[in-house]
N, C-alpha and C positions, 0 to 999 in steps of 0.2 A: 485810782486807775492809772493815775500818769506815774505814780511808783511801782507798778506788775511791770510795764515796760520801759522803766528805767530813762523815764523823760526822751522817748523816741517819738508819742503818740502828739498828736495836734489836731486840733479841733480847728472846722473849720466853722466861717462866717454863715448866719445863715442865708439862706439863697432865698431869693425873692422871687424866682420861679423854672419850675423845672418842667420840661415837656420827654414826651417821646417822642414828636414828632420833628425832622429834619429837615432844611433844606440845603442840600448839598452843591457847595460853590468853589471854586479855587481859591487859591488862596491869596489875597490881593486883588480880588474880584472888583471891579467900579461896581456892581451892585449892592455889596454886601452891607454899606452903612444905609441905602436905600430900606433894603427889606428889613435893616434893624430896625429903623426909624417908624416903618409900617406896623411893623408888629409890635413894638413897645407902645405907639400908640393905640393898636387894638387891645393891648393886654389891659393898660393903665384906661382905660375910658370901662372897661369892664362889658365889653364886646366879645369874647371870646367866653368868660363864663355862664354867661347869657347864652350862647350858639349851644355851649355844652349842654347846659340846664333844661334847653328846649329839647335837647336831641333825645337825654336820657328820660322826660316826662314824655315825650311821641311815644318811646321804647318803652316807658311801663304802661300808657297807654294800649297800643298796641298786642300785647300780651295778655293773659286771662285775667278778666276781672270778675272778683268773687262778691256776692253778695249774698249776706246770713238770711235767712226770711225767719224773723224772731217767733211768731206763731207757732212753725212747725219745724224750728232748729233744724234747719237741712240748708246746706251750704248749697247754692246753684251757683254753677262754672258758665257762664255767659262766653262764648268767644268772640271777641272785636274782631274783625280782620280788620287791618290795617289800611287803608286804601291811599297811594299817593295822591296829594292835593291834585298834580297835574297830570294822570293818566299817563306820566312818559313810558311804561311800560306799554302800551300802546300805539305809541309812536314807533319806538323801536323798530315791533314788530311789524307796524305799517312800511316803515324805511326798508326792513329783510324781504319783507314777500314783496314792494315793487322794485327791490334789486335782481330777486329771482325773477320776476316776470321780463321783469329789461333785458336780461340776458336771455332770454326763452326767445324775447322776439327781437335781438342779435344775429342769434345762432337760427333762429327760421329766416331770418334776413340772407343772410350770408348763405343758405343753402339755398334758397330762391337766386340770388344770383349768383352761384355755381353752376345750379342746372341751366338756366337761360345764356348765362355765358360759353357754357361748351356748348349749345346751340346754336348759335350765334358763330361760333368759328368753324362749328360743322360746314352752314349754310357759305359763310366769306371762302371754305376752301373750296368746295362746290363750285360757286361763281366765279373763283380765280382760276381754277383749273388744278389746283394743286390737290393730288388725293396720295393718301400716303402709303394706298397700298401699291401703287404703282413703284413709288421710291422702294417699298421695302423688300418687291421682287426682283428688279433691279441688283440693288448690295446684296442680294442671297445668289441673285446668278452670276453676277462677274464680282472677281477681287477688289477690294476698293484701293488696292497698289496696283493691280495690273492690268484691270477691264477699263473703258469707258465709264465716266461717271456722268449723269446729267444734272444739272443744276435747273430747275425752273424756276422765272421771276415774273410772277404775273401770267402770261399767256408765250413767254418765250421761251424756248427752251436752250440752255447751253449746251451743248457736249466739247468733254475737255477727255482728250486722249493721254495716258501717263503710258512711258515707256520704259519698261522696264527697269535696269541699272545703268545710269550713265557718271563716269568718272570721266 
């Protein structure tokens, strides 16, 4: 082989372990001899082939298990469902539907005190004397540059006269 390419080919050392899996760090990271240290001890204590082993025996677990019935050679297909140990798919869905209800009773919150608040400034304009449709036939019959404007504060009223152009 190493005379087809002309002593260009080199073999490398073998490798004593190879992942797909990544953790991506800068480079001159303070953590990086950490997580080396972590994970060469999970490798070398034989922790990580053990996680594998369980996962893939769950996973053929899981899946259809066949069993022959020797009397009358007929393969039965048994289906396991799987069921997680901890019901977290359960939780989950408990955490989504009381997020949706949180927000149901936000949003009826916040509309309850909308209506009672424009109530509320209904009645304080009433008792202060301020009503706005007074003000808004007022600006529709005089200029608001060259009529009388009124100002009300509470029960007083201002009237301020502008006079036309003054240079």
């Amino acid at each position: 082989m190493l005379a087809l390419h002309s002593g260009r080919m080199k073999q490398a050392k073998p490798c004593f372990w190879s992942s797909y899996r990544v953790i991506v760090m800068r480079r001159g990271s303070p953590y990086t001899p950490s997580f080396n240290r972590i994970i060469r001890a999970a490798q070398e204590s034989g922790l990580i082939p053990k996680w594998w082993h369980r996962f893939y025996e769950d996973f053929a677990i899981s899946q259809q298990i066949r069993n022959v019935n020797a009397s009358s050679q007929l393969i039965e297909a048994n289906i396991r469902r799987h069921r997680p140990e901890n019901d977290s798919y359960w939780r989950v869905l408990f955490l989504l539907f009381a997020g949706y209800l949180l927000s149901l009773a936000v949003f009826s919150i916040e509309l309850i005190f909308k209506h009672f608040h424009a109530k509320l400034q209904r009645r304080w304009r009433m008792s202060t004397g301020f009503d706005s449709s007074e003000n808004r036939n007022s600006e529709s019959n005089d200029s608001p540059l060259l009529g009388p404007q009124v100002l009300r504060i509470g029960r007083t009223a201002l009237t301020t006269v502008s006079c036309g152009d003054s240079y």
